[in-house]
N, C-alpha and C positions, 0 to 999 in steps of 0.2 A: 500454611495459610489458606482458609477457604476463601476464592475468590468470588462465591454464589453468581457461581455461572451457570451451576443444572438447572435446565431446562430454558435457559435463554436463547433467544432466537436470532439467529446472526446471517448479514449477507458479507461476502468479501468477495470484494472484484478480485479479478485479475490472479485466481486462486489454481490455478492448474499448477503450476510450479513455482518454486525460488521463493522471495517474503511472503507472496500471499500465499501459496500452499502450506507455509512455517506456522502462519499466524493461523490458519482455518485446523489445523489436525492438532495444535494446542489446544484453539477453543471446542474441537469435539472435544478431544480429551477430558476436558474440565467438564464434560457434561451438555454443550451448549451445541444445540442443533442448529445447523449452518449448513446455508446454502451457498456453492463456491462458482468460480464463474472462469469462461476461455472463450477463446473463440471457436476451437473444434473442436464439433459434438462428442464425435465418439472417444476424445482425449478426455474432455471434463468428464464423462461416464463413468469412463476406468477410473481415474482419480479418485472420483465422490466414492465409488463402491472400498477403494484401497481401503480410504477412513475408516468409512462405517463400519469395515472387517476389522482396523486395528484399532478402534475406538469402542466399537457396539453402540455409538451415536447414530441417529437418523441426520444423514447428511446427503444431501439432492446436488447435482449439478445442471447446471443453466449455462445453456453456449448461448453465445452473441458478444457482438465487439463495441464495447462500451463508449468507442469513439463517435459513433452513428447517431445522429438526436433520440432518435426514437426506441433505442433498444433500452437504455437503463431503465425508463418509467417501466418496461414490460418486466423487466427482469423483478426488479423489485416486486412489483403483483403478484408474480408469480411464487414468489418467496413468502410474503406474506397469504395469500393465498395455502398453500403447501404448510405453516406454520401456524398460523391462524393470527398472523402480526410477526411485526417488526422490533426488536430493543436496540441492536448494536449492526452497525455499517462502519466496514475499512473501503475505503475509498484507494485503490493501489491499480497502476493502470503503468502498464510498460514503458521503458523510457526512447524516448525521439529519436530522429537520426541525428549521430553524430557530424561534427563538424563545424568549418569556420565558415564565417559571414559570407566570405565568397563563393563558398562550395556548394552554399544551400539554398535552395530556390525558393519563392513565394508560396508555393504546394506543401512545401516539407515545414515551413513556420506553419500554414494551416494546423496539419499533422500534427505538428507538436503542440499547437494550442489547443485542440483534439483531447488531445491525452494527456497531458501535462495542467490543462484547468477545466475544461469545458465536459470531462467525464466527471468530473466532481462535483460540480455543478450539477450536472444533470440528474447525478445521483442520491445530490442529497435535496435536491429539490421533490423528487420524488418519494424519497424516505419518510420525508417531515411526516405527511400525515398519519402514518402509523406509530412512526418515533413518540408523536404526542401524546398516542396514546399509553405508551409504557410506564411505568413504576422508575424502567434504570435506562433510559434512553442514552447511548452515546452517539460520537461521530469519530472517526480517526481517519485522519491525510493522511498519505506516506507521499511524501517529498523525496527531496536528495540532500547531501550534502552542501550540494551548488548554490544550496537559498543562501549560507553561509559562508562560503568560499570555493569562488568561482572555478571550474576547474578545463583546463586548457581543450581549446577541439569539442565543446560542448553549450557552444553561447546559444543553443534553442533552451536545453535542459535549465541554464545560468539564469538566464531571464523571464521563462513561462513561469517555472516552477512558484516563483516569488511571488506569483498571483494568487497561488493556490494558499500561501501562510499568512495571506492579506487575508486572503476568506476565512480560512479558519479562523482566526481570529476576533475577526468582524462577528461570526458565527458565535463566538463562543459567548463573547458582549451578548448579543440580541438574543439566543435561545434560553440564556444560563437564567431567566425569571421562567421557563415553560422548564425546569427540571433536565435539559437536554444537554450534557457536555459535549466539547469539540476542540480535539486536540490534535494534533501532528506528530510524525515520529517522521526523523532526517537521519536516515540509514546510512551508515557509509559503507566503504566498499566491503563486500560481501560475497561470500561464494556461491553465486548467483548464475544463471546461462546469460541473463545481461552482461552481468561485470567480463564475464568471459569474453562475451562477443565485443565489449569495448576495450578487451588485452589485445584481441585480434584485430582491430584497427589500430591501434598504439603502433604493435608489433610490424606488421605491414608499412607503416610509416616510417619506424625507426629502423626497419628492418636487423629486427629482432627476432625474440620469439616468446611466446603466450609465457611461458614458464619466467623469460625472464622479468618481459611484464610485472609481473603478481608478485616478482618477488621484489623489485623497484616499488609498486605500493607500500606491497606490505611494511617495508621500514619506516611507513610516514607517519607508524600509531605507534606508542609507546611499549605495547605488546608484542612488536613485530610480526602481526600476522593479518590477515582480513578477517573480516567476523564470520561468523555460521549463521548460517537463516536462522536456527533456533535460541538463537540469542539475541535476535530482532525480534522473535517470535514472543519470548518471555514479557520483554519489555509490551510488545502491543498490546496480547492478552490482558495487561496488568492495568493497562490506561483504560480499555475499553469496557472492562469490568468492574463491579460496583461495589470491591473494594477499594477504589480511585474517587469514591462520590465527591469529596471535595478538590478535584483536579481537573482544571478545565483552561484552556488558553494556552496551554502550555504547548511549544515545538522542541521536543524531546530529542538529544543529540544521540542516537546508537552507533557510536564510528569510531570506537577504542582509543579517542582520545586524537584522532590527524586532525582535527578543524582545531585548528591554534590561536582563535581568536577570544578573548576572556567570557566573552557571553552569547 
């Protein structure tokens, strides 16, 4: 299936490793020059160059930390600048610190409102103007599981997050007459250096261990496994691309089936 993705122009946060590194070396792959995003320079460097060598896509990386007001609008320019415009923006941004209501101070909900709404915001607020000028304009969220079912030792992720599938949403109503879709993908667990480092809090708590962790998930999807980023990856490409032109609103469940709620 051609996705007419050559030669589209793509920014993805949060693109140094795990979903966003998944979804940005698919959309080289497909042809789509993408510019990828971290916080250190000489990480996102290495990265961008990995692609470009296993792709032969022109892919640029941009450090700075999308939680800051001011970096997303720069970033974005720069991308567009560097491509000569904007079509497609993943919005994917690290997940909070862990924990419960008592263990987490007024700093750390900052933080998490940070990353968890207010880099999406920031990002697609500075998107728009070139987004309107495209032919195949998208928008994609990546969420969590947690907009859908809440998951324990996580009530920053449980209740920011739910901000962000208001907006898309909201988004997807008010742009969808300017040609621009905006959808969400709600990743579940996944083999990820996140998910990891949240087996090593579990673990440390239950005084456990990471492996056993992962393998207490895993039984919670019908497949008994966790997902591969490249199967987060498949799905994202597919929404953000303009073989999806009539698909827009939609919070896409990628979590093999653990969220057990009917819709």
């Amino acid at each position: 299936m051609d996705l007419h993705l050559k030669d589209k122009r793509a920014f993805v946060a949060g693109s140094s490793q795990g979903l966003g590194y998944a979804a940005a070396h698919l959309l080289a792959k497909e042809g789509c020059r993408v510019a990828i995003n971290g916080r250190e320079e000489e990480k996102i460097k290495r990265v961008a160059e990995k692609i470009n060598k296993e792709t032969g896509t022109q892919v640029i990386g941009l450090a700075g930390d999308v939680t800051l007001p001011d970096v997303p609008g720069k970033l974005i320019q720069q991308t567009a600048e560097a491509f000569g415009g904007l079509d497609i923006l993943i919005t994917n941004t690290r997940g909070p610190k862990p924990g419960g209501i008592d263990a987490l101070s007024e700093a750390d909900w900052q933080v998490g409102i940070d990353l968890c709404l207010m880099a999406h915001v920031r990002l697609i607020q500075s998107a728009l103007p070139y987004l309107r000028k495209s032919s195949a304009a998208s928008i994609l969220t990546v969420t969590s599981l947690t907009v859908r079912q809440p998951i324990p030792n996580l009530v920053i992720s449980n209740s920011v997050r739910l901000a962000t599938i208001g907006l898309t949403k909201s988004l997807a109503l008010d742009l969808g007459k300017e040609g621009i879709r905006v959808n969400s993908i709600i990743p579940g667990w996944t083999e990820t250096e996140r998910v990891t480092e949240l087996f090593e809090f579990r673990a440390k708590a239950n005084n456990s261990t990471v492996e056993e962790e992962a393998k207490r998930q895993a039984v919670e999807s019908p497949f008994g496994r966790l997902a591969k980023p490249e199967e987060f990856a498949n799905a994202a490409v597919f929404l953000v691309s303009p073989a999806a032109s009539y698909i827009t609103g939609v919070m896409l469940s990628v979590d093999g089936g653990m969220i057990k709620s009917t819709f």
